[in-house]
C-alpha positions as CSV (number, residue, x, y, z in Angstrom):
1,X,-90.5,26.9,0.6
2,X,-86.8,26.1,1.3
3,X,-88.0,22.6,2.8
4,X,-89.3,21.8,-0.7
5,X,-86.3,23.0,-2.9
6,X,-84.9,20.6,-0.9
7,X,-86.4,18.1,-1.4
8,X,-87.0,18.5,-5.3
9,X,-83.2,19.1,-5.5
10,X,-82.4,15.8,-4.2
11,X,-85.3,14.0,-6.1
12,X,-83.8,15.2,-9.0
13,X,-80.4,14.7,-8.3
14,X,-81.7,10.7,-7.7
15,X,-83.0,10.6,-11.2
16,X,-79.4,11.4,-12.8
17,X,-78.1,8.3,-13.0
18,X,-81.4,6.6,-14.0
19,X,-80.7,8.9,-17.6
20,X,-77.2,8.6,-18.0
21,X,-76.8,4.9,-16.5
22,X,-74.9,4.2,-13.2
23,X,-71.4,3.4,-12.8
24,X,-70.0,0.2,-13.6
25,X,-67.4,-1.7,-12.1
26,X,-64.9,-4.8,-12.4
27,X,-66.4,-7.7,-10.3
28,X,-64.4,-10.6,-11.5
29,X,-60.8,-11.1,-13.2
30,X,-59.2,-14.5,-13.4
31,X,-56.2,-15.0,-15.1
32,X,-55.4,-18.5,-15.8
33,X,-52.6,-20.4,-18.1
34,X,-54.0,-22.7,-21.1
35,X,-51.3,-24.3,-23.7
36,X,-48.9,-22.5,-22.4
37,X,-50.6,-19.2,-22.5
38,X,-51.7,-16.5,-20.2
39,X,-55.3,-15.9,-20.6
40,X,-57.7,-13.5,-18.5
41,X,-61.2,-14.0,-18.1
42,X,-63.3,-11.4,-16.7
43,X,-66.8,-10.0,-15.5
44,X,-67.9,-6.4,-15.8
45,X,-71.1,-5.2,-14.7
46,X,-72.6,-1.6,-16.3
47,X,-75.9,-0.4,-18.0
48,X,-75.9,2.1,-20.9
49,X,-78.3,4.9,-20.1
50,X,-81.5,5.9,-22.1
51,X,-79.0,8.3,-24.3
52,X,-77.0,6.2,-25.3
53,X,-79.4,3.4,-25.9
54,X,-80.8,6.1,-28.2
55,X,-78.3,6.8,-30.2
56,X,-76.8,3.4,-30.9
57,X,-80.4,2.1,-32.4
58,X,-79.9,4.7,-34.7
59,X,-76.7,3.5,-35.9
60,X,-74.2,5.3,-34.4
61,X,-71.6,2.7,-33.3
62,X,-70.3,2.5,-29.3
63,X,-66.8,1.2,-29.1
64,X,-66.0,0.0,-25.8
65,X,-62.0,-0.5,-24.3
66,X,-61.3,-2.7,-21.8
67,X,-57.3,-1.3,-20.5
68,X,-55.3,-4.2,-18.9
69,X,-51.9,-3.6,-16.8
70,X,-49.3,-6.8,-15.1
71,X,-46.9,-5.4,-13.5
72,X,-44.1,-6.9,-11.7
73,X,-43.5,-5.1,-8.2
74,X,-39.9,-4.5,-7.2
75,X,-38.5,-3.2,-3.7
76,X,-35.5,-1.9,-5.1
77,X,-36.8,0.2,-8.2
78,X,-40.2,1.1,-9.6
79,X,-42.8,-1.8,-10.9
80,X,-41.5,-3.3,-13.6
81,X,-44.4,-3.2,-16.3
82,X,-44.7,-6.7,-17.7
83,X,-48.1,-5.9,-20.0
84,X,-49.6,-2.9,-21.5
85,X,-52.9,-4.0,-23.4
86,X,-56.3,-3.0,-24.6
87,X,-59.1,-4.5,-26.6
88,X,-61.6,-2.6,-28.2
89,X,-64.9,-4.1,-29.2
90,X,-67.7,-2.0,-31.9
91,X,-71.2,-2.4,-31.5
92,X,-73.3,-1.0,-34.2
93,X,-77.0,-1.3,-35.1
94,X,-78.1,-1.8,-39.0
95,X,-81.6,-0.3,-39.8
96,X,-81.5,-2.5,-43.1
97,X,-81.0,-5.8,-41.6
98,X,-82.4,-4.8,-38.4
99,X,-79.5,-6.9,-36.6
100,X,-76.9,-5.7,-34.1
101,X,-73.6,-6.4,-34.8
102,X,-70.4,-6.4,-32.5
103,X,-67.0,-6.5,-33.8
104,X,-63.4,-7.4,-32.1
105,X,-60.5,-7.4,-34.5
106,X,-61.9,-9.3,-37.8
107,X,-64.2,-10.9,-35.8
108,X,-68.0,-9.9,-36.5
109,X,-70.6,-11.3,-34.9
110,X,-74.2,-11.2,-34.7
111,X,-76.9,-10.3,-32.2
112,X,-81.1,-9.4,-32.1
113,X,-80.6,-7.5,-29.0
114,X,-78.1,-4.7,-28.0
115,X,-78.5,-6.4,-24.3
116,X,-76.8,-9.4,-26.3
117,X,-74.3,-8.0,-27.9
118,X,-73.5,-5.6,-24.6
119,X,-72.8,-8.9,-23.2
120,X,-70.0,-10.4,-24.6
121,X,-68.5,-7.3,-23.7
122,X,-69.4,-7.8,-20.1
123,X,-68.1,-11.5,-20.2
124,X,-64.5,-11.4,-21.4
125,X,-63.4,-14.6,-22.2
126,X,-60.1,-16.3,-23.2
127,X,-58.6,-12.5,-23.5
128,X,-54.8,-13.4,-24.9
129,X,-52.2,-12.2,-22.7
130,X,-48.7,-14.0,-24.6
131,X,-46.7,-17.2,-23.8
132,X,-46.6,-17.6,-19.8
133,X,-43.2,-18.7,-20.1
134,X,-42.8,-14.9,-19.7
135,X,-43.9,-14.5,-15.8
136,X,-41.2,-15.8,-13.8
137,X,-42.9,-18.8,-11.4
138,X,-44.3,-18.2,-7.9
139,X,-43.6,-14.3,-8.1
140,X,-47.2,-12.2,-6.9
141,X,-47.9,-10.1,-10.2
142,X,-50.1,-6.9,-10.3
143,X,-52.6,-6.1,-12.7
144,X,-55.4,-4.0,-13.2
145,X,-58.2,-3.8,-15.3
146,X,-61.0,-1.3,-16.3
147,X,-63.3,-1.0,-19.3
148,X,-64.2,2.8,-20.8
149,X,-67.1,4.0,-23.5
150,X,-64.2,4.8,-26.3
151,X,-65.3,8.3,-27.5
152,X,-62.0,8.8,-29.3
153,X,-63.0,6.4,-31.9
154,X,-66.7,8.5,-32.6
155,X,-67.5,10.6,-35.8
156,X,-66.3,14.2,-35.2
157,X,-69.7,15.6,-34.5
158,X,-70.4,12.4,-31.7
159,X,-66.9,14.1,-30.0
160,X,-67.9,17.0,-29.3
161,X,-71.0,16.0,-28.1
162,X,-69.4,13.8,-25.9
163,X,-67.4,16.1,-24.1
164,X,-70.7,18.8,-23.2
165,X,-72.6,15.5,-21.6
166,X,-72.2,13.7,-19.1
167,X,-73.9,10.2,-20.8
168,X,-70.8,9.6,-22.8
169,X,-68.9,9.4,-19.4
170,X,-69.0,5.0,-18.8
171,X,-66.1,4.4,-17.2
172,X,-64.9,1.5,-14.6
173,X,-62.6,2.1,-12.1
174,X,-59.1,0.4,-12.2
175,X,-59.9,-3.1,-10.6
176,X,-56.6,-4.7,-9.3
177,X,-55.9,-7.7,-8.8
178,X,-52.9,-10.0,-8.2
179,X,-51.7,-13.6,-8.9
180,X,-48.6,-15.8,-9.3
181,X,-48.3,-18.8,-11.6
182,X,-47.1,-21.9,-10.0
183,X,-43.8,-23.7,-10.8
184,X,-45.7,-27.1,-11.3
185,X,-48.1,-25.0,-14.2
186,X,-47.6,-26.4,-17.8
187,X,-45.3,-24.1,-20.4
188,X,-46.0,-25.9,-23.6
């Protein structure tokens, strides 16, 4: 009898993250300098669970943060924090129109799927860091990124909700990451 609570126990312990969708990480950040720009590009890999999935095709809209940190280290005194910045992008489903939508800023933007519109979150492209002419050349900066299922930014009821279940818990680990820019890269 012991055997098979056991064994149940674990079965259902393997089922969790199937329901509430398995953790996601940070598998690519590239920061790179266009028209004298810092720009980060990077790749995050997650799945929403069945919950969620749930209640965003009934209109409840997801916001999603991506949290970015450069930081310059220094021997003599603490890191010297260089950038503090986040994006936040809103997902929401319209019954009417029967389209997803995702919105950045005043950017809105269209999509059939919420697999589609999940991915431009996945793929950040072209993220806007300021003028490079800020990084000092060939110094090793530190940065690191992570993106979190924003439940600060739900309806009341959604908040509350969120803090007695675990399927409102999609966060990344802190990826880090360094880099330096060259003397020989354009400042324009």
């Amino acid at each position: 009898m012991l055997r098979f609570l056991i064994t149940l126990t674990f079965c259902l312990l393997n089922l969790l993250p199937a329901a509430y969708g398995r953790e996601g990480q940070v598998v690519r950040i590239e920061p790179l300098v266009q028209q004298g720009q810092l720009l980060i590009d990077a790749d995050i890999d997650f799945t929403l669970g069945d919950d969620l999935r749930d209640v965003a095709q009934k209109g409840v809209p997801l916001y999603f943060t991506a949290d970015l940190e450069i930081l310059r280290p220094r021997w003599w005194w603490f890191d010297k924090t260089v950038i503090t910045t986040e994006q936040t992008w809103r997902i929401q489903f319209n019954a009417l129109t029967r389209q997803w939508r995702i919105s950045l800023d005043d950017l809105s933007l269209p999509a059939t799927t919420l697999d589609e519109a999940l991915d431009l979150v996945r793929h950040i492209r072209g993220w806007q860091m300021g003028p490079a002419s800020q990084f000092t050349p060939d110094v090793d900066y530190e940065g690191q990124l992570r993106l979190r299922l924003d439940t600060s930014r739900l309806a009341r009821p959604f908040q509350v909700d969120a803090l007695n279940s675990n399927a409102w818990s999609l966060t990344t680990p802190w990826k880090k990451f360094t880099f330096s820019l060259s003397a020989g890269t354009p400042r324009n």
